[in-house]
C-alpha positions as CSV (number, residue, x, y, z in Angstrom):
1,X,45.0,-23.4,27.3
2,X,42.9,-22.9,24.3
3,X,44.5,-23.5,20.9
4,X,44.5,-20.7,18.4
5,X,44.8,-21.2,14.8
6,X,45.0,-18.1,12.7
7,X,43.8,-18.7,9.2
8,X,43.9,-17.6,5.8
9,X,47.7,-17.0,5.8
10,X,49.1,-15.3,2.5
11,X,52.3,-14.3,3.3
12,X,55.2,-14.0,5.4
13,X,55.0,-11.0,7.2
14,X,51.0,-11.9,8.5
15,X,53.0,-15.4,9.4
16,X,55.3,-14.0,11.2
17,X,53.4,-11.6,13.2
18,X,50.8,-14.0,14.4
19,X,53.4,-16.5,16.3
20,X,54.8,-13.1,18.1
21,X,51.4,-12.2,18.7
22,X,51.1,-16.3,20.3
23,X,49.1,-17.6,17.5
24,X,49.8,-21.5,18.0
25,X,48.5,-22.9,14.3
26,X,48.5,-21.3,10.8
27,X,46.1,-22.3,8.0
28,X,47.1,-22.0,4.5
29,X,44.1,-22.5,1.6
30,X,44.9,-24.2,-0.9
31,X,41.4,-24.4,-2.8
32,X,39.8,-21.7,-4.5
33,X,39.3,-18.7,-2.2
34,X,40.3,-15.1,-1.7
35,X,42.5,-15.8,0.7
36,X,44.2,-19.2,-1.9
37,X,47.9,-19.3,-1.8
38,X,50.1,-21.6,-4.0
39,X,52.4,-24.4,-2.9
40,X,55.7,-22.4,-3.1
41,X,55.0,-19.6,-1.4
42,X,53.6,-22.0,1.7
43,X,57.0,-24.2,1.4
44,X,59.0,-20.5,1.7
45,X,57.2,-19.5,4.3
46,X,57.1,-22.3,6.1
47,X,60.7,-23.0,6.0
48,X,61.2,-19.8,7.4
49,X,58.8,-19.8,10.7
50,X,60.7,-20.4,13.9
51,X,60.1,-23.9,15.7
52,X,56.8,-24.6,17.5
53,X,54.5,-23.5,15.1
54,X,51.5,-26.3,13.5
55,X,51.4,-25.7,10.1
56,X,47.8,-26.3,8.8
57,X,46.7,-27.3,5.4
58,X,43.1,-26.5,4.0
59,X,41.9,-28.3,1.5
60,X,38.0,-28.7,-0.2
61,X,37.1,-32.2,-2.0
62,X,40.9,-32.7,-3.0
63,X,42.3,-36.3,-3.9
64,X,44.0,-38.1,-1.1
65,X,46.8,-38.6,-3.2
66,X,47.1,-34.4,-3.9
67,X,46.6,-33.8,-0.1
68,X,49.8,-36.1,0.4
69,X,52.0,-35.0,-2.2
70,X,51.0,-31.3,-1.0
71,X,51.6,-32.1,2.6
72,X,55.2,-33.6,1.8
73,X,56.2,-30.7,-0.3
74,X,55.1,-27.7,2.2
75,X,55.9,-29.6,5.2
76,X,52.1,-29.8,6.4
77,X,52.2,-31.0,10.4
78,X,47.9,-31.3,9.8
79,X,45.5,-31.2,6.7
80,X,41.9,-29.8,8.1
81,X,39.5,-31.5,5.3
82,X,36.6,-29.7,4.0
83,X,34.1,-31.9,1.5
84,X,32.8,-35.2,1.3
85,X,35.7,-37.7,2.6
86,X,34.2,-41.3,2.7
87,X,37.1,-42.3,4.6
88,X,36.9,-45.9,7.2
89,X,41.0,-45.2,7.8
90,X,42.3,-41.8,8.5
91,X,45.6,-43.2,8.3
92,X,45.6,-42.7,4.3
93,X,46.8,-39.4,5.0
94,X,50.2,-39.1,5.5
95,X,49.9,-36.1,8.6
96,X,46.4,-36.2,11.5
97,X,43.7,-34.8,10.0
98,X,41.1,-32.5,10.8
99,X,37.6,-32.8,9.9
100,X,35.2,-29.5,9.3
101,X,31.4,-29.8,9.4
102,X,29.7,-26.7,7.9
103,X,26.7,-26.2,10.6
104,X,23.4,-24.8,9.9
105,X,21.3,-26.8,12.6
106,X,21.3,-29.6,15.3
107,X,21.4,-32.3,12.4
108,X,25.3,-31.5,12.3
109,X,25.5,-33.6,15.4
110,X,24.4,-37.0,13.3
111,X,27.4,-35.9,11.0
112,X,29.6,-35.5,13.3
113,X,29.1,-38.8,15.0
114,X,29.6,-41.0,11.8
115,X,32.5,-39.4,11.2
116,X,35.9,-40.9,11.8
117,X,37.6,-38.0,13.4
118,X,38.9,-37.3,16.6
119,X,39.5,-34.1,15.9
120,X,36.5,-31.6,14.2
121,X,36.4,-27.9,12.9
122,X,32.9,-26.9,13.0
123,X,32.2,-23.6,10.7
124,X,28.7,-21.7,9.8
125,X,26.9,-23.5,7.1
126,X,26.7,-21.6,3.3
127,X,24.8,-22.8,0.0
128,X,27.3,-20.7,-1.7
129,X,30.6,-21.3,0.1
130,X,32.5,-24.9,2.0
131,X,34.2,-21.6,5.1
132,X,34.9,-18.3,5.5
133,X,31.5,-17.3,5.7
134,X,32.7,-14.6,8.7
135,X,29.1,-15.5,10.2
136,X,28.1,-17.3,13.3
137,X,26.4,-20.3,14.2
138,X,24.5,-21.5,17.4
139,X,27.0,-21.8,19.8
140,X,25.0,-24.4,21.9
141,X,25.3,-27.0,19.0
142,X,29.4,-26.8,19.4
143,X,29.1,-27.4,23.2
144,X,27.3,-30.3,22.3
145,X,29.2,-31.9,19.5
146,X,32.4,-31.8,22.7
147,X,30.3,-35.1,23.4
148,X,32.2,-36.6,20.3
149,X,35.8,-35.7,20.0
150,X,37.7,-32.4,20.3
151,X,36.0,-28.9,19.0
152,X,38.0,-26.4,16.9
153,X,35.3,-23.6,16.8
154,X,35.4,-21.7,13.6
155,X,32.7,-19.0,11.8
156,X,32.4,-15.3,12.6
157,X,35.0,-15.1,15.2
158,X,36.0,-11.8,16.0
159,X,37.9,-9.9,19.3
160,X,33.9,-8.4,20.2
161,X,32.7,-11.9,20.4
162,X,35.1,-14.3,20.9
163,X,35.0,-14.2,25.0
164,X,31.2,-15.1,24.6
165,X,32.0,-17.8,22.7
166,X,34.5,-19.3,24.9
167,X,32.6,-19.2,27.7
168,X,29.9,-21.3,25.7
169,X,32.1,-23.6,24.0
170,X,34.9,-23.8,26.1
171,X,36.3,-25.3,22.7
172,X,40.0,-27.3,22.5
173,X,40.4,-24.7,20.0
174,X,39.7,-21.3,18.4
175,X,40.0,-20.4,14.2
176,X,39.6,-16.8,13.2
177,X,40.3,-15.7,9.8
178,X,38.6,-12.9,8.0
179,X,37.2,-11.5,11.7
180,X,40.9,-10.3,12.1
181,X,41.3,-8.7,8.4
182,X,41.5,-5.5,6.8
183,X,40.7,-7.0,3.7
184,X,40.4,-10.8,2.3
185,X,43.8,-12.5,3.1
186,X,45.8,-9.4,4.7
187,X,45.3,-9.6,8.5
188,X,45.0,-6.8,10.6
189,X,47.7,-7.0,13.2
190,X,45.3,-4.8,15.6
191,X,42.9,-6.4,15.8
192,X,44.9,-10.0,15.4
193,X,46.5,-8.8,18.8
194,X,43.2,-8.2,20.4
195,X,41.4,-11.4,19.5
196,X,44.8,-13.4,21.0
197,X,44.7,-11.0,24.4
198,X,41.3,-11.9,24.6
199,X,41.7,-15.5,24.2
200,X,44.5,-15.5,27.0
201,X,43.2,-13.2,29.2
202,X,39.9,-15.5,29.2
203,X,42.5,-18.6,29.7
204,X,44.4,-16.9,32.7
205,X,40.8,-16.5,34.4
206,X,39.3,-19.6,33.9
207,X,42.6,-21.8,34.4
């Protein structure tokens, strides 16, 4: 079954409703975005999910040492890394870690491959922003990059597109976050359903 991870999470109620809806993972930003929430209101929200549920942190260029302090306090199960991470041991991180690659052509593929991940988000490439550019990418470079480790397929994800893009990716994973918003960080629970049906509904065919 493919993963879903529902990102951008800002509060409980949008928390909540996307692990009724069968959401499997939640993303909570903790660098500067629209959709940013603080430490506190993770760690309360968090504490009140039912069982089952990966709790995802974001982070862009952070220290290691922040990422672990952050990750024991809110009770992180992974921490999906955005930035430059020179890193020969994962295992400095206290939780498994995600790596994203922001894609804007074929040469994401060399990227990928020297990275020490088994585990990689790949998102549309943006001079002016590290995610949430709610654009797409070429598809065909994701299918590829399944060569090196498992694919968590991010960028301009919405319920239109997203059977399209399974049946090109076939990803370990799906991320949607402002393709299932009515406005920067406040999900639309329509729409939130829809993407998950379609996800399923593509599973129950395929499987």
């Amino acid at each position: 079954m493919t993963r879903i991870k529902i990102c951008g999470i800002t509060n409980f109620d949008d928390a909540l409703k996307a692990v009724e809806l069968g959401a499997d993972a939640l993303g909570f930003i903790f660098a500067e975005s629209p959709r940013q929430i603080n430490p506190q209101k993770v760690k309360e929200i968090i504490t009140s999910l039912p069982p089952f549920v990966t709790k995802v942190g974001v982070f862009i260029k952070e220290s290691i040492s922040t990422v672990n302090i952050l990750t024991d306090a809110c009770r992180l199960d992974v921490v999906q890394l955005h930035g430059e991470y020179n890193l020969k041991n994962n295992g400095s991180f206290y939780a498994p870690i995600i790596r994203a690659i922001r894609v804007k052509d074929i040469s994401a593929i060399e990227e990928i491959q020297n990275l020490n991940s088994a585990y990689f988000l790949l998102d549309t490439y943006s001079k002016d922003k590290m995610g949430g550019t709610g654009e797409c990418f070429d598809w065909n470079i994701a299918r590829e990059a399944k060569k090196y480790g498992k694919v968590i397929l991010s960028g301009g994800l919405n319920y239109k597109n997203i059977r399209d893009a399974l049946e090109t990716v076939r990803p370990y994973a799906v991320d949607v976050g402002s393709g299932i918003e009515r406005a920067p960080g406040l999900k639309d629970y329509e729409k939130m359903k829809k993407f998950i049906d379609e996800v399923r509904r593509w599973d129950c065919q395929t499987n």
